[in-house]
C-alpha positions, -999 to 999 in steps of 0.1 A, spaced: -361 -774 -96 -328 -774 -113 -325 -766 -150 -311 -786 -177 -284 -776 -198 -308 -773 -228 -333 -751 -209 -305 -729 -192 -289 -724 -230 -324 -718 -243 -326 -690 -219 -292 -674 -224 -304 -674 -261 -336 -661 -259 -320 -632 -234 -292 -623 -264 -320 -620 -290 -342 -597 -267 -313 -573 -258 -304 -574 -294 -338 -567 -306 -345 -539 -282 -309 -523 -294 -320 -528 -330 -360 -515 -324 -351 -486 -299 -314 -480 -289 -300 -478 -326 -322 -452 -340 -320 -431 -306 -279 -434 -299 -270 -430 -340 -299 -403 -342 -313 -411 -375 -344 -432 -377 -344 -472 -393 -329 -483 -419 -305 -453 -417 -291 -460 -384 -280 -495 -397 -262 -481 -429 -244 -448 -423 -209 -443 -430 -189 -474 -447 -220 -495 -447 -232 -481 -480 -198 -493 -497 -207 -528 -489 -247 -528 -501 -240 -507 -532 -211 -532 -541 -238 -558 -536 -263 -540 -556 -242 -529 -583 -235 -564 -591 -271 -571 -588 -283 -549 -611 -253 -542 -631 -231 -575 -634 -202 -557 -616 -191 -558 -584 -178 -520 -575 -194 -496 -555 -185 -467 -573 -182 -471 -611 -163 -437 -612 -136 -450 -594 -113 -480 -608 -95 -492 -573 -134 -490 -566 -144 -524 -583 -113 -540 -556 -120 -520 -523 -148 -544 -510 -137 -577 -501 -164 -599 -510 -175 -619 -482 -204 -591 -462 -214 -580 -493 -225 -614 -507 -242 -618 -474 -259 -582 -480 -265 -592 -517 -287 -625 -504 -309 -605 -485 -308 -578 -516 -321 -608 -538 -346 -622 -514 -364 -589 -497 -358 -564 -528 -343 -530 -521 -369 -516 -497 -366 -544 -474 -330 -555 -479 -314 -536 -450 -340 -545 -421 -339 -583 -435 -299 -579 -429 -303 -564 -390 -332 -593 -384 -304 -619 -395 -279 -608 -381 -298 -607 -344 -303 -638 -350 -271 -654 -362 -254 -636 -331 -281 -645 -304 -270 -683 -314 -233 -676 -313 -244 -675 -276 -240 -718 -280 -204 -710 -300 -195 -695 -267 -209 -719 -245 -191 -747 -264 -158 -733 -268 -152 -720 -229 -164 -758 -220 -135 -775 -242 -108 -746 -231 -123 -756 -188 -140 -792 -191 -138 -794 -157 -152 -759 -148 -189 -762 -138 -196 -727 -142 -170 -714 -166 -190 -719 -202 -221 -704 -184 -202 -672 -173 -187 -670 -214 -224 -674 -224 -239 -647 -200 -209 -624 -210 -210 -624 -246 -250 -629 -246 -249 -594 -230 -217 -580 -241 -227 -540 -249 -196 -534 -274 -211 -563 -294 -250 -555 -295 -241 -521 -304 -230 -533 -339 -259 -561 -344 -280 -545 -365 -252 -525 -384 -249 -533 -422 -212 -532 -420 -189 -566 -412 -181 -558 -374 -211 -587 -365 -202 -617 -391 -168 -612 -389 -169 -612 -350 -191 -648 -355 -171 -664 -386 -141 -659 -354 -158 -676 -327 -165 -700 -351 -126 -708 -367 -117 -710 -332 -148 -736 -324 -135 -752 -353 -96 -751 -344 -105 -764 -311 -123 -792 -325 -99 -805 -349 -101 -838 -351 -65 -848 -372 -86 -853 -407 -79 -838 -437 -114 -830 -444 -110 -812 -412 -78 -794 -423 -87 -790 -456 -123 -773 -439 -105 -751 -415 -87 -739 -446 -116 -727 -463 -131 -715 -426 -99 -692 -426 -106 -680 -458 -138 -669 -454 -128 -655 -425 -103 -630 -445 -129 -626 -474 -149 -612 -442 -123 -590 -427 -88 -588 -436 -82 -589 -404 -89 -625 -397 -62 -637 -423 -44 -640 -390 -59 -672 -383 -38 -683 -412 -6 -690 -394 -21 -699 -360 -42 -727 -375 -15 -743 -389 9 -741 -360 -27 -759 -341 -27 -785 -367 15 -789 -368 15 -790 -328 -18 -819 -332 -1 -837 -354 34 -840 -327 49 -810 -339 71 -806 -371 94 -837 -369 62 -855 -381 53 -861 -416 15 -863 -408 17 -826 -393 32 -812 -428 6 -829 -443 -22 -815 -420 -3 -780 -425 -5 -789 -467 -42 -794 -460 -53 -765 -446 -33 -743 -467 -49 -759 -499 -83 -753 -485 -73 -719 -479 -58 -712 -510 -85 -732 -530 -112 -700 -516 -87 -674 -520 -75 -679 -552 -106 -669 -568 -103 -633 -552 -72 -627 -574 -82 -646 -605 -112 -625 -608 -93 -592 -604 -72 -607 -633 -97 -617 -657 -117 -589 -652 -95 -564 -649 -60 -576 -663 -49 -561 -629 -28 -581 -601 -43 -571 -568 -41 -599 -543 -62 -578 -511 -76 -547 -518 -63 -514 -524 -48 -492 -494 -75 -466 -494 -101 -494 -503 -113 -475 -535 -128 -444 -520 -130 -413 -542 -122 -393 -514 -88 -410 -497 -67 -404 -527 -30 -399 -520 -33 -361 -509 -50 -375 -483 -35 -408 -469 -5 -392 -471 -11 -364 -453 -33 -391 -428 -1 -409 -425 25 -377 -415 -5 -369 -388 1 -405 -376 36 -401 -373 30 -376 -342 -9 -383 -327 -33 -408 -328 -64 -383 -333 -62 -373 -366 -100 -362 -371 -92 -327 -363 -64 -321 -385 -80 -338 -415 -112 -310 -407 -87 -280 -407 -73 -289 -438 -104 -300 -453 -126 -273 -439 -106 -244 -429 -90 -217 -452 -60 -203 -434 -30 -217 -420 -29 -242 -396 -9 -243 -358 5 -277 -356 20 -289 -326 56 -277 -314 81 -307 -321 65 -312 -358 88 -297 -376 128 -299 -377 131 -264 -388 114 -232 -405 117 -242 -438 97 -275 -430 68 -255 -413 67 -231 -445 66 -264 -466 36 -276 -446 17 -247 -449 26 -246 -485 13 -283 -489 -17 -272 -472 -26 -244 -491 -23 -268 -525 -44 -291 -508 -72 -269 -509 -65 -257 -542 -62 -290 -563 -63 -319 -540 -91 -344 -551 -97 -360 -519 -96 -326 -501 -122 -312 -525 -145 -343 -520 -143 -339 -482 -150 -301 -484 -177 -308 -506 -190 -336 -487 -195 -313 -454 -210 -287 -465 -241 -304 -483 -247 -340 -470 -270 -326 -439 -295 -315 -470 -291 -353 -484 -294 -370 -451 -327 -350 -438 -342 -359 -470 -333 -397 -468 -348 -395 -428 -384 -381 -447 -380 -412 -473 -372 -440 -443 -402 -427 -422 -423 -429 -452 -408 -467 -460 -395 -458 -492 -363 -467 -506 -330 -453 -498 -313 -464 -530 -320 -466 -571 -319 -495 -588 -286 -489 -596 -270 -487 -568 -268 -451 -559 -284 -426 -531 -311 -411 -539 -309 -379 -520 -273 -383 -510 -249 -355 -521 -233 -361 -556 -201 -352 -539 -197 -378 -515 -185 -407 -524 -208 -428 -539 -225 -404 -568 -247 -407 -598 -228 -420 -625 -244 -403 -653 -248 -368 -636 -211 -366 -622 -200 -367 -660 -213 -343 -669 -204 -324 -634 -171 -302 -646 -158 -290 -613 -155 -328 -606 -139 -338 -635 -116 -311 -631 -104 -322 -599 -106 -362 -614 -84 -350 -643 -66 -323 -628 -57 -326 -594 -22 -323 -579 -25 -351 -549 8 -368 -559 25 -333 -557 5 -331 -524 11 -367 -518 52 -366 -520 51 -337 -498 36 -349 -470 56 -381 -474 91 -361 -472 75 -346 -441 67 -375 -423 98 -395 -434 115 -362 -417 95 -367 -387 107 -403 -381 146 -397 -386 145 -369 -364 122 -388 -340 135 -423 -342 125 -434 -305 93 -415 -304 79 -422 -343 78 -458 -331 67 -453 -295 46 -421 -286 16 -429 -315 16 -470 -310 20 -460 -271 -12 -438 -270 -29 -466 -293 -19 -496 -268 -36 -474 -242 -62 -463 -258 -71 -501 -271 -70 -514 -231 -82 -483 -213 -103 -464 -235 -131 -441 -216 -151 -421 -238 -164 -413 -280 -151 -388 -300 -183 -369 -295 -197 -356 -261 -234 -363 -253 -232 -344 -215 -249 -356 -185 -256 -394 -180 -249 -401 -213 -214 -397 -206 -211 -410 -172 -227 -447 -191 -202 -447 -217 -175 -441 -189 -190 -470 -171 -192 -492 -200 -158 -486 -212 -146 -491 -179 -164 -526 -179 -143 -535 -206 -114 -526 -197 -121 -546 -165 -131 -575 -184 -97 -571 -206 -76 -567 -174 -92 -603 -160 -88 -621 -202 -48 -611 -191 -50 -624 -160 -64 -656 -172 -36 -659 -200 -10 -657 -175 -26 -682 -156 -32 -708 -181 -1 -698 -199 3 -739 -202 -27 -745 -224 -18 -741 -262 -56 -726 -266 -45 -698 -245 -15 -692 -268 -40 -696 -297 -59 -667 -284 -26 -647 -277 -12 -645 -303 -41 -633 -324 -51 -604 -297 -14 -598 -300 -13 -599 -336 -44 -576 -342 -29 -551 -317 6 -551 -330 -10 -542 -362 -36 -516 -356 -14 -497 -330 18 -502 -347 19 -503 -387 -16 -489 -394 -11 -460 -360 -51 -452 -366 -70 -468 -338 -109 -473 -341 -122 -493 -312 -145 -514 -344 -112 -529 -349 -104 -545 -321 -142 -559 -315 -129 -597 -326 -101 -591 -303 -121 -586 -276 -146 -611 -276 -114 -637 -276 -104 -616 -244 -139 -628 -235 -134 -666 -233 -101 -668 -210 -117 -640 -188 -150 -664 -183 -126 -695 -174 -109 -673 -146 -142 -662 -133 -160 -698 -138 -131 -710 -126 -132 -683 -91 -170 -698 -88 -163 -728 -88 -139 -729 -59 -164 -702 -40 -195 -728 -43 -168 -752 -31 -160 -737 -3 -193 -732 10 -209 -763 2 -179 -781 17 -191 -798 54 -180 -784 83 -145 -794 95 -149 -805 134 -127 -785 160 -94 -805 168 -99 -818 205 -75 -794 221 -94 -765 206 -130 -785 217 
């Protein structure tokens, strides 16, 4: 008995929610090693809830009130989604409610998939069935499902710009709406403000390309739905703030990435594309550190590092947060584990942890005022002394380097974003040998989205998807030089969607071939 389409889609769907469920019940809690909600809202997911919260509770949108680049650093398009859930489960509930929607919302992106590998192969049988079954059990995706941070939405809000793209019909509603699509899109993840110039080349190229008045128009269109989303990012940071800031600031408005930091992140960029272990031995150790031979031009320059170093520790803000930060969050984070088992909440009404320590970056407001070893460093710090040191060094670096500044670190990123093997951390045994295998899956699955590209090289959907892999790459591995694998997660289920025609395609021409009748002998051979 053969399936229908509807039946065979119901299936894929109901598959995607049950590995995603599973993931968010059992594999989250036992892979992160903290216990739900807390597995769901570690690291930068708090940034996004308490910016949510804050404006909840407090009428302003800022994660920490201490910090003015704060009340900028969170684009607003998770935590509004966050801030729903906030208003309709209350605090205790408001992080499970997000996980449970978002398993949901990404189990049906299984149809987005379906739909958008059938218009890029309408004449595969096989092809949108293979995207389906790839993305409906795609590991690197359910991983981040139940996460509170804006991998999931912004990996669905790009499945669905390119749905939408592909589906253009030559209207301006539909212009003006992919516009607005893009926009929320960037309001998501900065990221996805690539789609910008790529939907407007689709619209220019379905229009008859730029000789045509009708494409400028289209073009017009969709950057006036854009804009008409955007614009009220900018206006509000004006209004509210008298303050022109068009994105967000670079180190988003955390307390502890202040420019003794980023600069010193960016001179350790200039020369690897590891720089957790550096940023601990400056941030946790006390005496001087051995950098790599090649670093430095000269003596003087290595005696200027370690000088750098040692005022780092002394008066860098961001430094002092980080040390801070290590040495008394384990107390904070065992005693939010005792409140999560016991189902109370994680946060105050006003935004802030509980049981966190004050010195990471999202404090009590009240009590850090009255903290005066943190006001010292907030008042008196030396991280633009720190700052334009590091910067000389690193400017250094690159004249005396000018070949391997731009190759060796965007090199070892390019590698690392195809062929990528193993975490930062090592779990020993068949832990290990999994993630091997699952990285290596991807990779695989990378290797075969090329193939197709090449391929199909033709098809202007397969430029579409080109040049936004391209983009994202060029800039992670290139300008930005730090590499999380996070980043490239939309990337990658794009790489998904030519990879399933190739394979669909491969079926295909296998069921073909068998089903095909016999051929008879020719006589001579008979």
């Amino acid at each position: 008995m053969r399936l229908s389409i509807k039946q065979g889609l119901l299936g894929l769907v109901l598959a995607a929610f049950v590995l995603r469920a599973l993931f968010t019940v059992y594999g989250a809690p036992v892979y992160i090693g903290m216990p739900a909600p807390l597995c769901y809202s570690f690291g930068d997911a708090t940034s996004y809830m308490w910016a949510a919260e804050n404006l909840i509770d407090k009428g302003h949108f800022t994660f920490d009130f201490l910090e003015p680049d704060a009340a900028f650093g969170r684009l607003p398009g998770y935590p509004l989604f966050y801030g729903l859930h906030y208003l309709l489960f209350g605090p205790v509930r408001a992080i499970y409610a997000t996980a449970w929607s978002q398993v949901v919302l990404d189990s049906l992106a299984v149809l987005l998939v379906f739909a958008i590998v059938r218009r890029l192969a309408p004449r595969s049988r096989f092809a949108p069935w293979v995207g389906a079954a790839l993305y409906a059990s795609y590991p690197f995706i359910i991983f981040w499902v139940p996460m509170v941070y804006t991998e999931l939405m912004a990996t669905d809000v790009t499945l669905l710009i390119f749905y939408a793209m592909l589906r253009y019909s030559g209207s301006g509603r539909a212009a003006f709406g992919l516009g607005l699509l893009v926009a929320v899109g960037l309001f998501t993840r900065e990221y996805l403000g690539l789609f910008l110039p790529i939907v407007l080349l689709w619209v220019v190229w379905q229009k008859g390309g730029f000789a045509r008045r009708q494409a400028w128009t289209a073009a017009v269109l969709v950057g006036l739905g854009f804009g008409a989303l955007y614009a009220t990012w900018p206006i509000r940071n004006y209004l509210s703030y008298h303050r022109i800031e068009l994105l967000k600031p670079k180190t988003a408005g955390y307390a502890s990435h202040k420019e003794d930091l980023d600069e010193y992140r960016s001179w350790v960029h200039a020369w690897t594309n590891d720089e957790n272990p550096w940023i601990e031995k400056i941030a946790e150790g006390s005496g001087p550190i051995a950098f790599p031979a090649g670093v430095f031009a000269n003596a003087t320059e290595a005696a200027r590092a370690q000088e750098l170093i040692t005022l780092a520790r002394q008066c860098g803000s961001s430094f002092f947060m980080q040390r801070e930060a290590a040495s008394s969050t384990h107390y904070g984070l065992e005693q939010e584990k005792a409140a999560a088992a016991a189902h109370l909440p994680i946060t105050g009404g006003s935004g802030q942890s509980i049981y966190r320590s004050i010195y990471t970056v999202y404090r009590d407001t009240a009590y850090m005022m009255h903290d005066s070893t943190y006001l010292h460093f907030r008042n008196h710090n030396c991280n633009a002394e720190v700052g334009a040191g590091f910067r000389a060094l690193r400017q250094s670096y690159a004249r005396q380097h000018p070949v391997g500044y731009w190759l060796h670190v965007p090199g070892s990123n390019l590698f690392k974003a195809f062929f990528k093997s193993s975490t930062n951390g090592s779990f020993g045994g068949a832990k290990d040998v999994a993630i091997r295998i699952l990285f290596g899956y991807r990779s695989l699955l990378l290797l075969v989205g090329l193939l197709a590209l090449w391929v199909h090289r033709r098809e202007p959907a397969m430029w579409a998807v080109a040049l936004f892999v391209g983009g994202m790459i060029f800039f992670i591995c290139l300008i930005m030089r730090n590499l999380e694998m996070r980043y490239l997660l939309q990337a990658d289920v794009l790489m998904l969607l030519p990879a399933a025609v190739l394979l669909g395609e491969l079926a295909d021409r296998l069921l073909n071939r068998r089903l095909a009748p016999a051929q008879p002998l020719p006589a001579e051979a008979a």
